[in-house]
C-alpha positions as CSV (number, residue, x, y, z in Angstrom):
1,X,0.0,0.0,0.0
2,X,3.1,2.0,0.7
3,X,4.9,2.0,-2.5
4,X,1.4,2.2,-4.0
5,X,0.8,5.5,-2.6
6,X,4.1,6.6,-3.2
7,X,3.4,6.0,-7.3
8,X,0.5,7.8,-7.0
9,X,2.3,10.8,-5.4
10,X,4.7,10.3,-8.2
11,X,2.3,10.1,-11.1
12,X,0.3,13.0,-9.6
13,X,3.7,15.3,-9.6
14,X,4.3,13.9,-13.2
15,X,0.9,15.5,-15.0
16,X,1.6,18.2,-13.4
17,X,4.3,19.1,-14.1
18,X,3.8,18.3,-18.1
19,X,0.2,19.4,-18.1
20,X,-1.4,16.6,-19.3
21,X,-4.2,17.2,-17.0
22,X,-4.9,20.6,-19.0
23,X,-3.8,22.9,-15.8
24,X,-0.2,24.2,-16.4
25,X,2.3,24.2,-13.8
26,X,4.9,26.8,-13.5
27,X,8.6,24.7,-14.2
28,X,11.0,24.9,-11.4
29,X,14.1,27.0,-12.2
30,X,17.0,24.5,-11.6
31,X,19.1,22.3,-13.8
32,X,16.7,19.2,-12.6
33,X,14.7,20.5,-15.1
34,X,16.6,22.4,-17.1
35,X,20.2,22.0,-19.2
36,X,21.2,25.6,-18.7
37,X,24.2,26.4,-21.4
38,X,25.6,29.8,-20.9
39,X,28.4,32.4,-20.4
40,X,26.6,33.0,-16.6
41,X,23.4,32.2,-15.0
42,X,21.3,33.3,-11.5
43,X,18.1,32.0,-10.2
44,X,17.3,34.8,-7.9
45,X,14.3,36.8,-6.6
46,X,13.9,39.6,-9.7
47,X,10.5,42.4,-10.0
48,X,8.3,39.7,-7.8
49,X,9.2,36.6,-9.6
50,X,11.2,34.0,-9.0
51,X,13.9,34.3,-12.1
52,X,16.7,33.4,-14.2
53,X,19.5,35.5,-14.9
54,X,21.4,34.4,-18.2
55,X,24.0,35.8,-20.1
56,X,24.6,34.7,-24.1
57,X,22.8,31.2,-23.4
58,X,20.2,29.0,-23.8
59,X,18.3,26.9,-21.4
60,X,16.4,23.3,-22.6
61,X,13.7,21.6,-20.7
62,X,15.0,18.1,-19.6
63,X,13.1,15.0,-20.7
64,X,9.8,16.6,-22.3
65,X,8.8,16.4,-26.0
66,X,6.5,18.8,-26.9
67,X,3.8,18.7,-30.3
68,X,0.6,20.6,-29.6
69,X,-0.6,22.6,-26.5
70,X,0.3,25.8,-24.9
71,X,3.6,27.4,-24.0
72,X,3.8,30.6,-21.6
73,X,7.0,32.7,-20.5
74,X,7.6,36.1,-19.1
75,X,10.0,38.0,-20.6
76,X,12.2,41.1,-18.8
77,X,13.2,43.1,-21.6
78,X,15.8,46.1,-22.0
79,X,15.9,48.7,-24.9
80,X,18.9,47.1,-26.5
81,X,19.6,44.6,-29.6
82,X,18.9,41.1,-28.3
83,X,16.7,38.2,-29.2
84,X,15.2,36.1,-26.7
85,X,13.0,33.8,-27.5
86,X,11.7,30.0,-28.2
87,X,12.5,27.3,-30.1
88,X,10.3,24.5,-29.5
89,X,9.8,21.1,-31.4
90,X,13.7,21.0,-31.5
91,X,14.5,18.0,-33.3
92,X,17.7,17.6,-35.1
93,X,18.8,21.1,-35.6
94,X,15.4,21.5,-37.0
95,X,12.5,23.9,-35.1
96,X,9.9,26.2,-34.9
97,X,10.7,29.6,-33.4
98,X,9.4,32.8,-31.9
99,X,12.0,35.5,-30.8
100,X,11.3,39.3,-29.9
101,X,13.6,42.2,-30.9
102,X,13.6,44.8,-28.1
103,X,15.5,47.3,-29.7
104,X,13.1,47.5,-32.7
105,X,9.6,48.5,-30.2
106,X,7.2,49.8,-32.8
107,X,8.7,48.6,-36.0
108,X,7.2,46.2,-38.3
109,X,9.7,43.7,-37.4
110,X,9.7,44.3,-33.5
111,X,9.6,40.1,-33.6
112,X,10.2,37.1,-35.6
113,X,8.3,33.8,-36.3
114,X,10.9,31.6,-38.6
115,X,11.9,27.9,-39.1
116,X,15.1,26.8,-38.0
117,X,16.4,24.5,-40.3
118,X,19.9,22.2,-39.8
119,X,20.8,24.5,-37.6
120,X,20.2,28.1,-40.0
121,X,17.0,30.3,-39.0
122,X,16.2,32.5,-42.4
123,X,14.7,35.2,-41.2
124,X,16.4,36.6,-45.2
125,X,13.4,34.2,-46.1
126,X,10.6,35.0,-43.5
127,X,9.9,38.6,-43.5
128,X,6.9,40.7,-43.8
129,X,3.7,41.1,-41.9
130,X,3.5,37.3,-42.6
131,X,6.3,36.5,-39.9
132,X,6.5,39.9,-37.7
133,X,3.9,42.7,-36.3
134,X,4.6,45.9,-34.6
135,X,4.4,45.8,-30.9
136,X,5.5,48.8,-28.4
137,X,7.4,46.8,-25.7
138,X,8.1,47.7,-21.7
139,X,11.0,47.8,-20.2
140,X,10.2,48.6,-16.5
141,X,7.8,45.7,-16.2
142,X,7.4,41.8,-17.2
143,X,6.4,41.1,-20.7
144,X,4.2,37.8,-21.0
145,X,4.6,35.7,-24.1
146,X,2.1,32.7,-24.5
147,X,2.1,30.5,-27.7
148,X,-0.2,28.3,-29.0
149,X,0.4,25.1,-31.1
150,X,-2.2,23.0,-32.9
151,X,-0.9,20.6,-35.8
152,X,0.8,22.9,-38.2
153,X,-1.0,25.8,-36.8
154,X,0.5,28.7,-34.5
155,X,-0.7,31.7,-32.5
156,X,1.5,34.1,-30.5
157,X,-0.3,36.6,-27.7
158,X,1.7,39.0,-26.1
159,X,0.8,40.4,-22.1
160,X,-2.5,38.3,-21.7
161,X,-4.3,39.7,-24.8
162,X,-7.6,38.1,-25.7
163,X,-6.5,38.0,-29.4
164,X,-3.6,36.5,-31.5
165,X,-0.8,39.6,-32.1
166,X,0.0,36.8,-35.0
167,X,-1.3,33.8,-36.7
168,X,0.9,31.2,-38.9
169,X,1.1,27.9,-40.3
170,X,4.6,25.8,-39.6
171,X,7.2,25.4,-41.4
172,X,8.1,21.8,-40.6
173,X,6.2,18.2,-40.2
174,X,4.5,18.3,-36.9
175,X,6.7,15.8,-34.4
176,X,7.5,15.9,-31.4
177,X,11.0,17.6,-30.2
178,X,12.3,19.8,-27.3
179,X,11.5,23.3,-25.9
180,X,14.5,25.7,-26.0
181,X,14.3,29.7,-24.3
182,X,17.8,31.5,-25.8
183,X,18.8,35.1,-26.1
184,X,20.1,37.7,-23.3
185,X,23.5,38.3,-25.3
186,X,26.3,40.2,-23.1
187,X,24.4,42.1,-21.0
188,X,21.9,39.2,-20.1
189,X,18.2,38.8,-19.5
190,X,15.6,37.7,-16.9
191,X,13.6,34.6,-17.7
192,X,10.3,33.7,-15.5
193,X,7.4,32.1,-14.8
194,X,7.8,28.9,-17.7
195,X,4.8,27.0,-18.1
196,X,4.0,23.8,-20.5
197,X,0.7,22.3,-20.9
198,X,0.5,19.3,-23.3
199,X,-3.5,19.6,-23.7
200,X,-4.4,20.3,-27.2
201,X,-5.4,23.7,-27.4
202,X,-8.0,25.6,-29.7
203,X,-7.1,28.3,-31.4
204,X,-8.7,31.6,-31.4
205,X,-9.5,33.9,-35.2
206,X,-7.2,32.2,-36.9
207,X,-6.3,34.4,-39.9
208,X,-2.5,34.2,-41.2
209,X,-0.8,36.8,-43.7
210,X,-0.6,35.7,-47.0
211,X,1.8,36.5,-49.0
212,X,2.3,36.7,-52.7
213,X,4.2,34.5,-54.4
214,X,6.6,36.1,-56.7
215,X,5.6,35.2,-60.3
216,X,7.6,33.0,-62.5
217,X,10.5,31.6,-60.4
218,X,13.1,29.0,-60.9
219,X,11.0,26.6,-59.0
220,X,14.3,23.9,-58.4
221,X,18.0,24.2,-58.2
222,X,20.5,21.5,-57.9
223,X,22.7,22.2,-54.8
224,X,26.2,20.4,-54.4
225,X,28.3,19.4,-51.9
226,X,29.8,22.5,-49.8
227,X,33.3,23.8,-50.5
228,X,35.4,26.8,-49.1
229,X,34.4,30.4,-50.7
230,X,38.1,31.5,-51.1
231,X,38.1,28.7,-53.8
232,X,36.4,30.7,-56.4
233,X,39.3,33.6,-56.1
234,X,41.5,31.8,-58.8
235,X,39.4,31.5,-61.6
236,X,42.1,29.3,-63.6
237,X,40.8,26.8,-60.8
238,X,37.1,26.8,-61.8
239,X,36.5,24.2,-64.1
240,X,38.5,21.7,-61.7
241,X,36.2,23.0,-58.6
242,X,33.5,22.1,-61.2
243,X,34.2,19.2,-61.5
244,X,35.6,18.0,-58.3
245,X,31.0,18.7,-56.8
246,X,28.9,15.9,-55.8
247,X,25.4,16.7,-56.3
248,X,23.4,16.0,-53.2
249,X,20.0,17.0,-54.9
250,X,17.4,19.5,-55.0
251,X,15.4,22.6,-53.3
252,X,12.3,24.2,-54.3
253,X,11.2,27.2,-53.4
254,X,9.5,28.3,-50.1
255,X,7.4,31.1,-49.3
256,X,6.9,31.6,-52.9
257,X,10.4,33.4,-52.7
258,X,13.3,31.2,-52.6
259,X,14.8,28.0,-52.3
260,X,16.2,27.1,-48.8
261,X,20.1,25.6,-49.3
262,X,19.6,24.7,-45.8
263,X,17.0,22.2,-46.4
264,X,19.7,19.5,-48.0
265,X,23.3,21.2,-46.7
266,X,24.4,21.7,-43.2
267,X,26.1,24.6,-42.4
268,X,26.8,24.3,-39.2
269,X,28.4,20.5,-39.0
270,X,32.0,21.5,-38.0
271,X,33.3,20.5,-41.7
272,X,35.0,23.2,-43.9
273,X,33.1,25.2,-46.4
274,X,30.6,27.6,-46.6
275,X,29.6,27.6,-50.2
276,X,27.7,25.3,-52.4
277,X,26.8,25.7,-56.0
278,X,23.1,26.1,-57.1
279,X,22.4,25.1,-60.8
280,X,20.1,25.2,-63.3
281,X,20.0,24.1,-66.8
282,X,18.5,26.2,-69.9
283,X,18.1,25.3,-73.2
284,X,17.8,27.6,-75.8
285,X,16.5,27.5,-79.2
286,X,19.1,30.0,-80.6
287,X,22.0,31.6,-79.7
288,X,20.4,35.0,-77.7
289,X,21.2,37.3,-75.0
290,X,18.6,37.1,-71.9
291,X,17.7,39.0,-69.0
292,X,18.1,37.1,-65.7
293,X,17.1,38.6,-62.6
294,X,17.7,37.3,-59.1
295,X,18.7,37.1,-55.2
296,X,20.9,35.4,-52.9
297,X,21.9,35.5,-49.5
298,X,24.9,36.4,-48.4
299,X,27.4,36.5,-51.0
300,X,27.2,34.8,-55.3
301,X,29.2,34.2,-58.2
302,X,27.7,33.5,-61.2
303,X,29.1,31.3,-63.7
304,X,27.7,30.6,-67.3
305,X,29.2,27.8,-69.0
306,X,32.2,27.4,-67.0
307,X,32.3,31.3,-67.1
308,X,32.3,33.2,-63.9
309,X,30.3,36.6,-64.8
310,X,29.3,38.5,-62.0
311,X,30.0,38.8,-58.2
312,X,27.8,40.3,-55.4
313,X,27.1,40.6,-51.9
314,X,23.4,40.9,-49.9
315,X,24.5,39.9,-46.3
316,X,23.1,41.7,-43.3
317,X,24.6,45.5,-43.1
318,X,26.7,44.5,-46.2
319,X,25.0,47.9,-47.8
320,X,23.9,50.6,-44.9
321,X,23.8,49.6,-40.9
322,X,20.1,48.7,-41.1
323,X,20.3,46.5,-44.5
324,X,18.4,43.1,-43.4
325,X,19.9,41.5,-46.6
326,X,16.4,40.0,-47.8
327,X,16.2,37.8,-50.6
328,X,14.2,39.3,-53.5
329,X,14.6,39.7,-57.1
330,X,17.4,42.6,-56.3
331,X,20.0,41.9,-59.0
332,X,20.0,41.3,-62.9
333,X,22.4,40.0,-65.3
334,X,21.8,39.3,-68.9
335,X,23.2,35.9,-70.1
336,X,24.3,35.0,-73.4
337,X,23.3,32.1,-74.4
338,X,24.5,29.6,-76.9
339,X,21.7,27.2,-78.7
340,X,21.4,24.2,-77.1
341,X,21.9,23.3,-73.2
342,X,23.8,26.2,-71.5
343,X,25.1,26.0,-67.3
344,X,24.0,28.6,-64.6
345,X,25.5,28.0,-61.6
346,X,25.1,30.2,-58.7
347,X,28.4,29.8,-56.2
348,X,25.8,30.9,-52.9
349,X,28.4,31.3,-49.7
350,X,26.8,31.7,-46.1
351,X,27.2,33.5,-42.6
352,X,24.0,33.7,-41.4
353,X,20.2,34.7,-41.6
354,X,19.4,32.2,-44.6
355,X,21.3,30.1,-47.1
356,X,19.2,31.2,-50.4
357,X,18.8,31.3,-53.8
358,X,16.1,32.9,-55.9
359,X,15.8,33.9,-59.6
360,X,13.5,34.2,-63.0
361,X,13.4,35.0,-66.9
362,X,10.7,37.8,-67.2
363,X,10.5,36.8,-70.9
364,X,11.4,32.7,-71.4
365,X,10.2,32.8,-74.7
366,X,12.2,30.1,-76.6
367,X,13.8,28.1,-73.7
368,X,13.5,25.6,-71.2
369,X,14.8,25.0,-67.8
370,X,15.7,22.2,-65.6
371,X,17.1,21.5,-62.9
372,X,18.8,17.9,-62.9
373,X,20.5,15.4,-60.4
């Protein structure tokens, strides 16, 4: 009877604490439940609530997998360029995210819903009223953040509102996978009052953004292995780095903007190289000159034929201090191409923000394209 009561008291402790009984229970602030990684942490007393403290880290809740149900934080914030945030259905450097940007109260992109994917969050990708709203923050008082998950549906309210601030569907299969709060850079930031309940939830006016799809893309590109950027300096080299690729296969486009390299490369595996090349194949009835426009993020080299023929750059701040380096159709070259099958490939290098490729004939009168494993 002993031990019986004593799983009982154990089983009791157990739905609570996961919310499978639909009540939510606030998660103790210690590393039994949590694998704290950062450059310094508290748990201290902070504005009435029992807090974390945490400097340029991130902090993962031990042994729970989370698909649909609720997830409810309290955020601290300062007027200063930081992220914190969530990650949640963390599964193989794949998740779903919701970050703030306290530094950017007011503006259209005060906050961020995005994919991560192997690792690379694209925010270059995600941008627009379909991903961010305007929200004037606090910083002398808590900020509450609750987040609702259905399927491959979302909902984010900010300070116990009765509506969504924003509505959007997922960007990856729904499964199971981890919950993950990051963010509080140098100066740190205080975490508090971290509640999970597992109970399916319903979701309240559900009404994403669209967004328009950008007519007549490149709908695939072939993507090879990755290789080191400084490569394509020494262009007597090219046709050997050519040739030297393994093709690993293909992306389509997302977002009806650009393909996602990060979908079938890893940037962040600890292996050299940074680059990849994206190709397509056109075929032209007749030897002729046309337009192709296009976008990338960060850096490109275009090569025709074995041909390198233009060079950019579109990474964050690479133009003014506030340049997001968005992909979009930003950049044209015309190509000159030779009847029969001609080679584009688009050397796209990455830092950060999105791995990305993006481009279209306006007029593809007499040709074809393909893109081929």
């Amino acid at each position: 009877m002993k031990e019986l009561k004593i799983q009982l008291v154990l089983l009791s402790f157990c739905l609570m604490l996961t919310g499978v009984q639909g009540i939510a229970q606030t998660i103790p602030l210690d590393t039994a439940h949590w694998n704290i990684q950062a450059r310094a942490y508290i748990i201290e007393n902070y504005r009435g609530a029992q807090a974390i403290y945490m400097q340029a880290g991130a902090m993962t809740l031990k042994d729970v997998e989370f698909l649909n149900g609720t997830i409810e934080f309290d955020l601290f914030l300062k007027e200063e360029q930081a992220f914190p945030g969530i990650s949640f259905r963390n599964r193989d450097g794949d998740a779903e995210q919701f970050y703030v940007r306290p530094h950017l109260s007011g503006k259209p992109d005060a906050n961020q819903v995005a994919p991560k994917v192997k690792g690379v969050t694209p925010w270059q990708l995600c941008f627009g009223p379909r991903y961010s709203f305007p929200y004037e923050y606090r910083y002398d008082d808590w900020t509450h953040v609750k987040i609702l998950v259905d399927g491959d549906r979302a909902q984010v309210f900010l300070d116990h509102a009765d509506k969504p601030h924003l509505s959007w569907y997922l960007f990856h299969p729904a499964q199971k996978g981890g919950i993950t709060l990051q963010g509080g850079n140098r100066t740190g930031m205080h975490l508090a009052n971290i509640k999970v309940n597992h109970q399916r939830p319903s979701l309240v006016d559900f009404q994403p953004v669209e967004r328009q799809a950008i007519e007549g893309l490149v709908q695939n590109w072939e993507i090879s292995d990755m290789f080191e950027e400084q490569l394509l300096d020494d262009q007597s080299g090219i046709k050997q780095l050519i040739e030297n690729r393994k093709w690993q296969g293909s992306v389509k486009v997302e977002e009806g903007t650009a393909a996602n390299i990060s979908r079938i490369q890893t940037l962040y595996n600890g292996e050299e190289g940074n680059t990849v090349f994206a190709k397509i194949e056109i075929t032209s009835d007749r030897d002729q000159v046309k337009l192709f426009e296009f976008g990338y993020s960060d850096r490109v080299v275009a090569i025709l034929n074995g041909t390198p023929i233009y060079k950019g750059t579109n990474r964050w701040r690479s133009r003014d201090y506030r340049y997001l380096g968005t992909v979009g159709l930003f950049d044209a070259i015309y190509l000159d191409l030779k009847k029969g099958k001609n080679t584009l490939l688009m050397a796209v290098s990455e830092d950060f923000g999105g791995w990305l490729i993006t481009g279209r004939f306006r007029d593809n009168e007499g040709i074809g394209i393909t893109a081929i494993r």
